[in-house]
C-alpha positions in Angstrom: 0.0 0.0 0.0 1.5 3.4 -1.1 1.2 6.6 1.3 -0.8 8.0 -1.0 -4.1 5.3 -0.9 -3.4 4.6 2.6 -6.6 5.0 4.6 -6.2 5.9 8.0 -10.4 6.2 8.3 -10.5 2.2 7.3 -7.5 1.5 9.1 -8.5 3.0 12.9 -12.2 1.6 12.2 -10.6 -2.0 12.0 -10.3 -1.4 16.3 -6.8 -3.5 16.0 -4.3 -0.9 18.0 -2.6 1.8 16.1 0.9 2.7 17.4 2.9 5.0 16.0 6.5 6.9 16.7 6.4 10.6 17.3 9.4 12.7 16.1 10.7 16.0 18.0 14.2 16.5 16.0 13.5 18.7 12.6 15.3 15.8 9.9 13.9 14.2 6.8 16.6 11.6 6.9 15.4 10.6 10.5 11.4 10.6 9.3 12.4 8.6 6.7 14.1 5.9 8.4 11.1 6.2 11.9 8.8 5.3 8.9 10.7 2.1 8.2 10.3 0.8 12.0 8.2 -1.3 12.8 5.1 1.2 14.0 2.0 1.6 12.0 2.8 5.5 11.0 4.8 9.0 12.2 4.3 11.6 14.0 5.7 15.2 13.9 5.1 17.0 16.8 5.1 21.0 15.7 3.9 21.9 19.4 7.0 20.7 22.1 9.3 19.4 19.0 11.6 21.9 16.8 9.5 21.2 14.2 8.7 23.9 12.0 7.0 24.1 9.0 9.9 24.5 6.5 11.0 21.0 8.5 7.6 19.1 8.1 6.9 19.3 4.6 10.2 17.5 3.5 9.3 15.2 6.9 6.1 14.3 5.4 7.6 13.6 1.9 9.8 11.1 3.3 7.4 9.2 5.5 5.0 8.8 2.6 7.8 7.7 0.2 8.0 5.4 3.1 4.2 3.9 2.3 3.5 5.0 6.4 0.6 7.2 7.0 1.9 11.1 8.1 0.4 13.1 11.6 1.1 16.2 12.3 0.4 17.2 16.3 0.1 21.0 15.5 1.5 24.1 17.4 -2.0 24.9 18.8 -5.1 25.2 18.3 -4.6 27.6 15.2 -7.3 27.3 12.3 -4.2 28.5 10.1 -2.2 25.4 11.2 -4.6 21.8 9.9 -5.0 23.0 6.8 -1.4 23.5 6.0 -0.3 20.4 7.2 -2.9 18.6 5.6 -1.9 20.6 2.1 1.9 19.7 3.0 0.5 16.1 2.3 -0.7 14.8 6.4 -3.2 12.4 6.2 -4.3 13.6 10.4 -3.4 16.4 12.4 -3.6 16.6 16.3 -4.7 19.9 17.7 -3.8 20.8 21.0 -6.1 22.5 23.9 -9.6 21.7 22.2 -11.6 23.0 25.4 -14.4 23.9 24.1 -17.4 22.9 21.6 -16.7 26.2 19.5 -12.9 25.6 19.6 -13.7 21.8 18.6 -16.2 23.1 15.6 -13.4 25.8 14.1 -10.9 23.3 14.1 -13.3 21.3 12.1 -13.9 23.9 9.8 -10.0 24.4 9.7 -9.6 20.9 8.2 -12.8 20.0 6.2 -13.6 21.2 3.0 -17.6 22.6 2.5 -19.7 21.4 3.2 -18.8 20.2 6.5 -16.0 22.8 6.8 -14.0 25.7 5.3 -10.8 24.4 4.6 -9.2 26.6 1.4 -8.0 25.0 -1.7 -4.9 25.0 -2.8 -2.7 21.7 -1.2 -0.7 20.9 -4.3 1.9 18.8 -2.5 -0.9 16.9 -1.1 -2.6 16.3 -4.2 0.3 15.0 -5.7 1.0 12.6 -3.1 -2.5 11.8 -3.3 -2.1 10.6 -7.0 -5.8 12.0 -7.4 -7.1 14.6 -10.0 -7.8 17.8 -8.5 -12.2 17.1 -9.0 -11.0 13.6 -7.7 -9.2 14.8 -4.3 -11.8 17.9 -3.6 -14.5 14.8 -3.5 -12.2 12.6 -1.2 -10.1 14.8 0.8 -12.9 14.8 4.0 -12.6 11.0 3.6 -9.0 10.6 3.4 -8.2 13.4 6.1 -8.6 13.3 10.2 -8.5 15.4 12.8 -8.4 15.3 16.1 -9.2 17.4 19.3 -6.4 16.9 21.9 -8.4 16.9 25.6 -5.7 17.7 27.9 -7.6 20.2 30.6 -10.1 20.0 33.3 -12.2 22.5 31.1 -12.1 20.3 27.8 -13.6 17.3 30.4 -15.9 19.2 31.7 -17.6 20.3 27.6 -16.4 17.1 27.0 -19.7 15.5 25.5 -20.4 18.8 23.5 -16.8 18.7 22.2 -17.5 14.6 21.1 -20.4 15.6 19.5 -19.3 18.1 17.1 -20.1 17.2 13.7 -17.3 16.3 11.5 -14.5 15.6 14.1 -12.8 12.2 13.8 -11.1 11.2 16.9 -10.7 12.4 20.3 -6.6 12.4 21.6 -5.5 12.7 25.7 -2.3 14.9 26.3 -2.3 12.8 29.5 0.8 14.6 31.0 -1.4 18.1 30.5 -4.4 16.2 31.8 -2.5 14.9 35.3 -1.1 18.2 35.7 -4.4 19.9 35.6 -6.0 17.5 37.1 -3.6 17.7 39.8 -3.5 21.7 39.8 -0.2 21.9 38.9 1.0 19.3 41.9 2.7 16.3 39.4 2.7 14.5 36.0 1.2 11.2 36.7 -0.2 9.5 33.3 -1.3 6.2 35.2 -2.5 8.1 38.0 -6.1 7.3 39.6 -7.8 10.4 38.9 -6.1 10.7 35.1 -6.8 6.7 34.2 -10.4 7.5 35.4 -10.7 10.5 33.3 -9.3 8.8 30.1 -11.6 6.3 30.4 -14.7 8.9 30.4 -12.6 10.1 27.0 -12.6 7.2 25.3 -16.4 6.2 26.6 -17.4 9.7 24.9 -15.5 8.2 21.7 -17.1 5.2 21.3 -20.7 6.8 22.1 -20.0 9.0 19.0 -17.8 6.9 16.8 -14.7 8.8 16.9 -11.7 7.1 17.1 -10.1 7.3 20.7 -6.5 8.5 20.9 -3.8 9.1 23.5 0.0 9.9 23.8 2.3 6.9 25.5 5.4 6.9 25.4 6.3 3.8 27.8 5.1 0.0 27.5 3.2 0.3 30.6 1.4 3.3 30.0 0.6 2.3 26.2 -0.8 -1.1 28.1 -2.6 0.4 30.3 -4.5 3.0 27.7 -5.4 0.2 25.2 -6.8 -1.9 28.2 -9.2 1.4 28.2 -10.3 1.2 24.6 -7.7 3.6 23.2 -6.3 2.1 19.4 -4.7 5.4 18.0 -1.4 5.6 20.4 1.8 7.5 20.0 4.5 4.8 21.2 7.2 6.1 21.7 9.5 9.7 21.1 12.6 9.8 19.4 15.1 11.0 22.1 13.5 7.9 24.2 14.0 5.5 21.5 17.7 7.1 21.6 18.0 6.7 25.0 16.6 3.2 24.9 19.1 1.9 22.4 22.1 3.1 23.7 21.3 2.1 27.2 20.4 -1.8 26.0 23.4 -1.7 23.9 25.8 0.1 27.1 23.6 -3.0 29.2 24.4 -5.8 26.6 28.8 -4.6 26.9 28.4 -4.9 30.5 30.8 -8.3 31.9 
């Protein structure tokens, strides 16, 4: 399957468990070779990464050439931000502090093309990854793009139900280290903490109630075991400098007499 037909829509509706790796360092020779490991798709986080625009679009060139589906986690929730990364050739972007059923509906309209949004035309590296004529791609851009509200704030669980209900979102994604900290008022970072686990689960309960795919950030084995043991399929696995720090210390563990 090449980038361009893969369909992330058909893939997440399947329920097995996406995981995929989320890049912070700005390289196209790095995206490239994160979308030949074994995860399901890549990640560029634009928001905490040094990411920048000028960075992603070669990013997301390489991890299509790769055949792996692209995702952009944006720099906030900026209406100018979705649409560019989807023209840059994304197939999903993740939009940070969604807190609200208006914040969730302009994001929407940010990404979707009319009717269901107002995204504006003009994605010409995207329709050439695509491999579809431009009538073609206008008619299945809303079918082959996703976006997703991040809910990372007491505020975003509180309109949580209005925010799951907005027409034309596609999936629902927990900042859990945002979540715990607010959660927590600002006391700790505790992604498998009671209070966070219990409010993750009320996430991906609103998910399934309106068929959006249900979506969190790992990072660890146990944290990625616990989420999908909560219904979440659409899991970042693991960061870069982690994977980094992984290798070298299993390879500095292996030397050891």
């Amino acid at each position: 399957m090449t980038a361009a037909h893969f369909d992330l829509r058909a893939r997440l509706a399947s329920g097995e468990p996406f995981l995929f790796s989320w890049l912070s360092i700005p390289s196209a020779g790095l995206a490239a070779q994160a979308a030949r490991l074994p995860f399901d798709g890549v990640c560029l986080d634009m928001q905490h990464g040094m990411i920048g625009f000028s960075d992603a679009v070669p990013m997301i060139a390489a991890i299509n050439g790769a055949g792996r589906p692209a995702i952009v986690r944006a720099l906030w929730n900026d209406p100018a931000v979705p649409g560019q990364a989807l023209d840059a050739g994304a197939c999903g972007v993740i939009s940070p502090m969604v807190n609200t059923r208006a914040q969730a509906e302009a994001l929407v309209r940010a990404a979707k093309y009319p009717p269901i949004g107002a995204r504006s035309w003009g994605g010409y590296t995207a329709l050439q990854a695509s491999g579809l004529t431009p009538a073609e791609y206008l008619r299945e851009a809303n079918r082959m793009t996703m976006v997703f509200a991040m809910v990372e704030t007491v505020e975003a669980l509180e309109n949580l139900e209005d925010i799951a209900a907005t027409p034309g979102l596609d999936g629902l994604f927990v900042g859990p280290s945002d979540l715990s900290i607010t959660l927590s008022r600002g006391a700790r970072i505790d992604k498998l903490g009671k209070e966070t686990l219990a409010a993750m689960e009320k996430v991906s309960a609103a998910a399934r109630r309106n068929g959006l795919a249900a979506g969190a950030f790992g990072g660890s084995a146990d944290v990625i075991k616990a989420y999908r043991a909560l219904g979440f399929t659409f899991i970042a696995a693991a960061v870069d400098v982690d994977l980094l720090h992984w290798g070298s210390a299993s390879l500095l563990k292996s030397l050891e007499v």
